[in-house]
C-alpha positions as CSV (number, residue, x, y, z in Angstrom):
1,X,47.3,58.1,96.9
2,X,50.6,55.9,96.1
3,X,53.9,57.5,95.7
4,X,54.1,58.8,92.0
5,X,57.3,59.6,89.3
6,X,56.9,63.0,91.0
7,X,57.5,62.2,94.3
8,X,60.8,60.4,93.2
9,X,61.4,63.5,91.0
10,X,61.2,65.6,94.3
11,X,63.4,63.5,96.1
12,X,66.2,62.8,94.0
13,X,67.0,66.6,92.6
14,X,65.5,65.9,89.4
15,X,62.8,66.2,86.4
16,X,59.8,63.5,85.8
17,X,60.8,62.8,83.0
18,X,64.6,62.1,84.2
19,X,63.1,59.4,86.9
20,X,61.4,58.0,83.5
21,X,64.7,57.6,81.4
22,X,66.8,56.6,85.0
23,X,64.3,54.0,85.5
24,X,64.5,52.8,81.9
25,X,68.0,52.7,82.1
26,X,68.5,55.6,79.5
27,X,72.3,56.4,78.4
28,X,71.5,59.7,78.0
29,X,71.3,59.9,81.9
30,X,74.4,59.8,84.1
31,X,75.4,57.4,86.2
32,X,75.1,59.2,89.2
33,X,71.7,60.5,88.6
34,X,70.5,57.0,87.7
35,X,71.9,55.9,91.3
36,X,69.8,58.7,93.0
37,X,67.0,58.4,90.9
38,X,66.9,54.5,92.5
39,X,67.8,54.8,95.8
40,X,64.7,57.7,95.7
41,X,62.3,55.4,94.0
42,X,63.8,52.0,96.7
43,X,63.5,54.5,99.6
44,X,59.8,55.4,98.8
45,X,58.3,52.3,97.3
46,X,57.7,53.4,93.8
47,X,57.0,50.6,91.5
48,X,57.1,51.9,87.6
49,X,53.6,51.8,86.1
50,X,53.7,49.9,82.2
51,X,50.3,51.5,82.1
52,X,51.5,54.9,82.5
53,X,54.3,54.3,80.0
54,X,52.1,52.0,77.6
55,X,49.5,55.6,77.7
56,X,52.3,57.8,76.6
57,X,54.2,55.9,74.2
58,X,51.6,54.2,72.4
59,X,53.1,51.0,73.1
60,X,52.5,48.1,75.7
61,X,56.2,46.4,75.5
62,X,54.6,43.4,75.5
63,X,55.0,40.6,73.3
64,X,52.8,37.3,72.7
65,X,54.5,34.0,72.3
66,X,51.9,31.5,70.9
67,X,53.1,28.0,72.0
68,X,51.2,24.6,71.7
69,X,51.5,23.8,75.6
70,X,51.7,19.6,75.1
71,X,54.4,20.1,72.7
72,X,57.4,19.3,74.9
73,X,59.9,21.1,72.7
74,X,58.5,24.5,73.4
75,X,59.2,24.1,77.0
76,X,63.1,24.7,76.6
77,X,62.2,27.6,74.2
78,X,60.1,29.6,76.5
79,X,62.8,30.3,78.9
80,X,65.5,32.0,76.7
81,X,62.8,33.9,74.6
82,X,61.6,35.2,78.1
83,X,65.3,36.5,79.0
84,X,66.1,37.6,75.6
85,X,63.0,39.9,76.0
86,X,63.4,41.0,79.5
87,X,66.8,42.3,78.5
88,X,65.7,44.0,75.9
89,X,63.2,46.0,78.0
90,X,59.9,44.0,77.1
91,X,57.6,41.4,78.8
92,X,56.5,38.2,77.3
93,X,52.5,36.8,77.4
94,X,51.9,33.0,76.7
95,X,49.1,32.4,74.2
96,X,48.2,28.7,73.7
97,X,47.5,27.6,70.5
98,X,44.1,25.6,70.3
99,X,43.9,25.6,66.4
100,X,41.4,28.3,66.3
101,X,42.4,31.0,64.6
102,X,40.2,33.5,64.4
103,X,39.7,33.2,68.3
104,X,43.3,33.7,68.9
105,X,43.6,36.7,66.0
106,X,40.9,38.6,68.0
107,X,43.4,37.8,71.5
108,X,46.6,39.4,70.1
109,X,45.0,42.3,68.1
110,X,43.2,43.8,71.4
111,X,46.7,46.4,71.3
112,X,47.5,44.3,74.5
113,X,51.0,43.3,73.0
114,X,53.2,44.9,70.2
115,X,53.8,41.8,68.2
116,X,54.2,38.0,68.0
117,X,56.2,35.4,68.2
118,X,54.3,32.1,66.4
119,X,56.3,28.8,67.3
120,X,53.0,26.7,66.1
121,X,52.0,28.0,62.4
122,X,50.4,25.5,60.2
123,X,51.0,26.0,56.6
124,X,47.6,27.1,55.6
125,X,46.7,28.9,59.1
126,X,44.8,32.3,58.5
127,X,46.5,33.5,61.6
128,X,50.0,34.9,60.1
129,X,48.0,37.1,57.2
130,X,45.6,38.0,59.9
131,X,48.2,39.5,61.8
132,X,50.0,41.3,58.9
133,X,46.6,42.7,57.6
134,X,46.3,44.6,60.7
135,X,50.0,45.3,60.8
136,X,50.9,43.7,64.0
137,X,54.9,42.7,63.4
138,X,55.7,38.8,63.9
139,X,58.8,36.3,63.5
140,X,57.7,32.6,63.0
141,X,60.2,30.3,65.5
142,X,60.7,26.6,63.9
143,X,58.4,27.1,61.3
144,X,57.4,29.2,58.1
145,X,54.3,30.0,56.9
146,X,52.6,28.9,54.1
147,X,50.1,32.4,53.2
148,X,52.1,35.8,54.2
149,X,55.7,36.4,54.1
150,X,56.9,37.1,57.5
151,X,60.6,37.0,59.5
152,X,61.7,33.6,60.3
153,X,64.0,31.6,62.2
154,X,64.6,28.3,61.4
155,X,66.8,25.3,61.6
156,X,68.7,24.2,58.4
157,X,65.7,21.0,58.2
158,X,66.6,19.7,54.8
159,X,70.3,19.7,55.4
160,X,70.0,17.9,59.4
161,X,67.7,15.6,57.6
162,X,69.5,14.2,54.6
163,X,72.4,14.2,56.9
164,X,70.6,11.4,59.1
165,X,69.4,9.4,56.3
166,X,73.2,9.3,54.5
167,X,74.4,8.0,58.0
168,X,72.0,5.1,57.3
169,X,72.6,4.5,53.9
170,X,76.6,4.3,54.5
171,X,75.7,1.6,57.8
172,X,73.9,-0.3,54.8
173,X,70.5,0.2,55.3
174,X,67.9,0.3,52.3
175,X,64.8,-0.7,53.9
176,X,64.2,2.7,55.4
177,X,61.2,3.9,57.0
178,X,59.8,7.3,58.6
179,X,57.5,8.9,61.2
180,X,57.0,12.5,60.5
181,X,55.2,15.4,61.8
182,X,51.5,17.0,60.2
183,X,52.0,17.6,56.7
184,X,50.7,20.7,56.8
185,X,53.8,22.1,58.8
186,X,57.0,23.6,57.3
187,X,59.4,21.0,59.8
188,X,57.6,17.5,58.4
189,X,57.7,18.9,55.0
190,X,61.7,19.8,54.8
191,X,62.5,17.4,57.1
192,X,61.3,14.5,54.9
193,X,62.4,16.8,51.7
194,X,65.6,15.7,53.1
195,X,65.1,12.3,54.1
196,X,64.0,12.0,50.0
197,X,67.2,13.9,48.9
198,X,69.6,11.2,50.3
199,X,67.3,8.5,49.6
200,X,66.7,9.4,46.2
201,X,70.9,10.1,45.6
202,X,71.3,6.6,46.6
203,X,68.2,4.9,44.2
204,X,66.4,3.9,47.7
205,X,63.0,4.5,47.8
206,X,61.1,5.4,50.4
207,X,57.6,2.9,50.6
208,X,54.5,4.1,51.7
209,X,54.1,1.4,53.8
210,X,57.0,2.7,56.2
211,X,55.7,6.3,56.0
212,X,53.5,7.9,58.9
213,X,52.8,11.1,59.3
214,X,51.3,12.0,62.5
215,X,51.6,14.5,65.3
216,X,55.0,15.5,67.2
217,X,55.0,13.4,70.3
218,X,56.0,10.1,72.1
219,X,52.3,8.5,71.4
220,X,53.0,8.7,67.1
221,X,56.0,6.8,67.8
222,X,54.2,4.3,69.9
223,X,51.7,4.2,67.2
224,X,54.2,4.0,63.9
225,X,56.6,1.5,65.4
226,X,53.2,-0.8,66.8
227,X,51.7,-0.7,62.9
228,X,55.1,-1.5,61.5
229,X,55.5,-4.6,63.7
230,X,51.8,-5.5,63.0
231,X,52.7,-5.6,59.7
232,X,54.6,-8.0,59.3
233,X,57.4,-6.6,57.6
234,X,59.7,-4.3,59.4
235,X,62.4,-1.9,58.3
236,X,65.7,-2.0,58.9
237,X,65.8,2.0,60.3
238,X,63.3,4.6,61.2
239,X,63.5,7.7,60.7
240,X,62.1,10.1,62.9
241,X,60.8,13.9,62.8
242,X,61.7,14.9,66.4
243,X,63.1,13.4,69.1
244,X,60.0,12.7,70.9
245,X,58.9,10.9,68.1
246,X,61.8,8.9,68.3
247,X,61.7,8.2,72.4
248,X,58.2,6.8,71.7
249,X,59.6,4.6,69.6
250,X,62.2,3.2,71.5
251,X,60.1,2.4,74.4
252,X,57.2,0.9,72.2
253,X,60.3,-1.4,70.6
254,X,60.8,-2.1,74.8
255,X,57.4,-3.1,75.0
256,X,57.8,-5.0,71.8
257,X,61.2,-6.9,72.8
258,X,62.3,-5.3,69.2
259,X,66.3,-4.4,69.9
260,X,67.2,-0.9,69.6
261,X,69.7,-0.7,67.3
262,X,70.6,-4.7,66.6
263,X,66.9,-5.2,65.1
264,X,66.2,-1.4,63.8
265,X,68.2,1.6,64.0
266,X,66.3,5.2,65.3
267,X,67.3,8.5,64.7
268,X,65.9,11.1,65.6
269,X,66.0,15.4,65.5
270,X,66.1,18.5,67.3
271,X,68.5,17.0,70.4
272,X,66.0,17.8,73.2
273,X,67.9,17.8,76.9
274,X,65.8,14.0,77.1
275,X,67.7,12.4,73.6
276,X,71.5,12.5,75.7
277,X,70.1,10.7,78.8
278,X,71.6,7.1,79.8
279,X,68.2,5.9,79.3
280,X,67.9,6.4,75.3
281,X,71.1,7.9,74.0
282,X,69.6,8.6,71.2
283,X,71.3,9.3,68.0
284,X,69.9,12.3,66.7
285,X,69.9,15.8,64.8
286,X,71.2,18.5,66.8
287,X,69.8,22.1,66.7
288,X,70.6,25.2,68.1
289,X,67.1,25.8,69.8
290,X,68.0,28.1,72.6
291,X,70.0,30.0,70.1
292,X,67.3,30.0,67.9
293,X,64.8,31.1,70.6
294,X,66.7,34.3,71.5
295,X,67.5,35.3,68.1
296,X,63.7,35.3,67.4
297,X,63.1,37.4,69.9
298,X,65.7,39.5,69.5
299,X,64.7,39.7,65.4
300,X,60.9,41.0,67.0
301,X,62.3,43.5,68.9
302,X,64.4,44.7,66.1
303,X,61.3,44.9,63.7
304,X,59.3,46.9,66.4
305,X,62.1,49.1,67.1
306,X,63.1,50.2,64.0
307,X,59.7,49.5,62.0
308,X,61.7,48.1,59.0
309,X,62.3,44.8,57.4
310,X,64.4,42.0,59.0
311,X,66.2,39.0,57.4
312,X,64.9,35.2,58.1
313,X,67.7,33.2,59.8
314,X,68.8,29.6,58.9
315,X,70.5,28.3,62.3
316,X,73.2,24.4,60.8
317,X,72.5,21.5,62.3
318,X,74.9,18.8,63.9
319,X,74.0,14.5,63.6
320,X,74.9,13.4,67.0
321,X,76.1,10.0,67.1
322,X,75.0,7.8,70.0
323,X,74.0,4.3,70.4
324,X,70.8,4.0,68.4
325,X,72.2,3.6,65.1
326,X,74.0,0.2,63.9
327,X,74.8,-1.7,60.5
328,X,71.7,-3.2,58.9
């Protein structure tokens, strides 16, 4: 048989269930016994069983974190949600969202996590009201659902947003177009609400011809910036919805020989690590994502801890000024 909490017990001087608080870093236990309790559990080879605890306490302190895994913004999110939950005592399970949810429902209500974070939510996903019917606690991450009223933490969208368009309008643009995100997501919808706002201050309107609304990656700005040029009849500025948006862009306007910002200006959003490199110094909307990321998990935890409501949280945004933007 392996070496059990007992066995530690034994060794160290002490009760199972001390070795269970030492172990879980309990301030009720002293320092001292927490350094025996250790050295006994190092000395024999005891590895503490989730199982065991996840049996007794009813709870697996695990949490799922469903991600869209092409989505290249979710990649510096992961990491500080991780952290954030490892130092609060829980473990984090990737779930990949594939747009079927009923599939994924059945995945995170098999009790093998405690709740969910949901980075992907579409506005009229059955998911979120799936998971509150059967009570399992959630935060959304960069977005808001559109059916159940859940914990959010978001990015202030319609204030970055209508702070990139009024950079525009005071370089003197007016022939303004935009490449968004799907419509049916909570980001594309405030962030063009805020585009409109600025536009609509100023008595610029915003033609359909110029507006796209596609996916969230480097092939929709290919594919916007090619139809525009097609066309005929380019604007002045694009706006975009993310920064990968905007990098496809600037290397279909490469392709192109369109000049980056003499011929059109690009901004874009979010400030991902690639928008500051020499290659596209991109001019942008900053957010606070890793912020963002640990406060979500942090706001789970809180929920699951203390089984009460928590309040959404509305991170500000900063327009980062670099060389894609220029006079019309």
């Amino acid at each position: 048989m392996g070496v059990t909490s007992h066995d530690v017990a034994r060794l160290a001087g002490v009760s199972q269930p001390t070795v269970s608080r030492a172990l879980r870093d309990d301030a009720r236990v002293t320092a001292e016994t927490k350094r025996r309790v250790r050295e006994a559990a190092e000395a024999l080879g005891y590895v503490r069983s989730d199982l065991g605890r996840s049996l007794s306490t009813q709870a697996t302190h695990r949490v799922a974190l469903v991600a869209e895994l092409g989505n290249t913004l979710y990649h510096q999110l992961i990491a500080p949600i991780h952290d954030e939950l490892l130092d609060r005592g829980y473990r984090m399970s990737l779930f990949a969202e594939r747009g079927e949810d009923g599939a994924l429902a059945e995945r995170l209500l098999d009790r093998s996590v405690d709740g969910a974070i949901l980075m992907t939510t579409r506005l009229g996903s059955s998911l979120p009201s799936e998971l509150a019917r059967r009570r399992l606690p959630l935060v959304f991450l960069n977005r808001v659902g559109g059916i159940v009223e859940a914990p959010s933490v978001t990015a202030d969208n319609v204030g970055g947003s209508r702070s990139a368009a009024q950079l525009l309008l005071e370089l003197g643009h007016t022939r303004i177009g935009a490449i968004l995100g799907p419509s049916d997501t909570s980001t594309a919808r405030d962030r063009e609400a805020g585009y409109r706002l600025a536009l609509d201050d100023a008595g610029i309107a915003l033609p359909s011809k110029w507006l796209y609304r596609l996916d969230y990656d480097h092939e929709s700005g290919r594919l916007g910036l090619g139809a525009m040029v097609e066309s005929g009849d380019l604007p002045t500025a694009i706006l975009c919805a993310n920064d990968d948006i905007a990098i496809g862009v600037l290397n279909k306007a490469i392709e192109l020989g369109v000049s980056v910002p003499d011929d059109i200006a690009v901004i874009g959003f979010d400030d991902v690590d690639m928008a500051a490199w020499p290659a596209f110094e991109l001019t942008t909307v900053r957010t606070t994502l890793l912020e963002m990321s640990r406060s979500a998990a942090a706001l789970l935890v809180d929920q699951l801890e203390s089984r009460r409501a928590v309040d959404d949280k509305v991170f500000p945004t900063e327009l980062v000024r670099r060389r894609t933007h220029a006079r019309a």
